[in-house]
Structure formats: C-alpha cells, structure tokens
C-alpha positions as CSV (number, residue, x, y, z in Angstrom):
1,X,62.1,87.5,-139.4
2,X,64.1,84.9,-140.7
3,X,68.0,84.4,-140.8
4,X,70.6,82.8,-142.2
5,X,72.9,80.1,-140.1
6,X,75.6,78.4,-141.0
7,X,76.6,74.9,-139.9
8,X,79.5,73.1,-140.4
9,X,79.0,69.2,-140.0
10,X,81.0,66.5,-141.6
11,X,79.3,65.3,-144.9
12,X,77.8,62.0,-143.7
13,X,76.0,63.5,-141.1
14,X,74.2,66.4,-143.5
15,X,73.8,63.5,-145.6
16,X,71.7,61.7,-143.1
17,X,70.1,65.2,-142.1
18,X,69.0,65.0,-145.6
19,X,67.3,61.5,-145.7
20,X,65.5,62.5,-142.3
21,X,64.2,65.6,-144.1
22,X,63.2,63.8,-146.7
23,X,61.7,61.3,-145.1
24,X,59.7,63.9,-142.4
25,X,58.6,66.2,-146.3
26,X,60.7,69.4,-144.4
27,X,63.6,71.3,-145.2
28,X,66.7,70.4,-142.6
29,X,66.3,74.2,-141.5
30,X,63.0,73.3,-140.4
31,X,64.5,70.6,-138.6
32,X,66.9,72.3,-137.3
33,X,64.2,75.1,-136.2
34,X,61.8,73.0,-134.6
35,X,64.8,71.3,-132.5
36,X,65.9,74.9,-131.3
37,X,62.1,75.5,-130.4
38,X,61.9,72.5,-128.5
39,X,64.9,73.6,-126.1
40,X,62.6,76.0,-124.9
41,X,60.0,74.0,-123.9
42,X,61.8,71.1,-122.4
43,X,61.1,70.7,-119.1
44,X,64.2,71.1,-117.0
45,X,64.1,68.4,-114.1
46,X,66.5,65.8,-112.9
47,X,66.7,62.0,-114.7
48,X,65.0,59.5,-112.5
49,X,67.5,57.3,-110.3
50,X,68.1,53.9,-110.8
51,X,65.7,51.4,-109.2
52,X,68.5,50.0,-106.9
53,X,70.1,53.2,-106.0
54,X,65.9,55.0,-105.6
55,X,65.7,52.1,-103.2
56,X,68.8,53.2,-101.1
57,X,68.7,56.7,-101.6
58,X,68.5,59.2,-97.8
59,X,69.1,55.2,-96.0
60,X,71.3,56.8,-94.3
61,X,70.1,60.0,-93.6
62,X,70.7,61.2,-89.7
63,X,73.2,58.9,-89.5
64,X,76.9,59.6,-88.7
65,X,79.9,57.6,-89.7
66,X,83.6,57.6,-90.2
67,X,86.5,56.0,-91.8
68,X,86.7,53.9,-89.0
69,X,83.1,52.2,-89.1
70,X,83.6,51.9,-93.0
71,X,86.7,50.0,-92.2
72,X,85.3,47.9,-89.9
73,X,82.6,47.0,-92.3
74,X,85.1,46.1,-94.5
75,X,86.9,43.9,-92.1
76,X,83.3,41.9,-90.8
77,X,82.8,41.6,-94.3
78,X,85.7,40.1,-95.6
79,X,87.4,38.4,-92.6
C-alpha cells in the first residue's frame, strides 16, 4: 500500500534531489523509498579504528596506573 509523505527541505536541496532523479530515470519518492529500505538492511557494526590508535588499542590492558605515574611520565618526558 502506498502512502503519502510530506517533506519539507529547502529548495536547493529538492532541486538537487531532482537532478539525481533525473539522472538515476526514478522519481525522488523512489529515492527516497529505496534509502528507507536500505536502513533496514545496513549492517549495524562499529567503524574501524584508526591505524595508529588499532595499533595501541587493549596496550594497556591489565595494567594499573594513577595520576601519579601519568605525572611522572610527564615530568621524564619533559624535564
């Protein structure tokens, strides 16, 4: 069964929803349709980590440390 919905964009953007219709031979409610759809079927995991922080992820794991050995990484580091 189909529907009516009613969006409310400014124009430039249904203008450019209209050149990408255009451009694809749909309707923009097909569009529109088919992006719903997809949101179903997308799967649902977590984004990848960055390479360096992949590489240092669970480093620390086991591992207990305070204010105090932060600090006096700090101080080795920059003194």
């Amino acid at each position: 069964m189909n529907t009516k919905l009613t969006l409310r964009m400014e124009v430039r953007l249904i203008d450019r929803a209209k050149q990408a219709a255009e451009k694809r031979g749909k309707s923009v409610s097909q569009m529109v349709s088919e992006f719903f759809d997809s949101l179903e079927d997308a799967p649902r995991s977590k984004p990848g980590l960055p390479p360096i922080t992949s590489a240092l992820h669970g480093s620390l794991r086991g591992r207990t440390l305070s204010r105090d050995d932060y600090r006096r990484h700090l101080r080795d580091k920059y003194l």
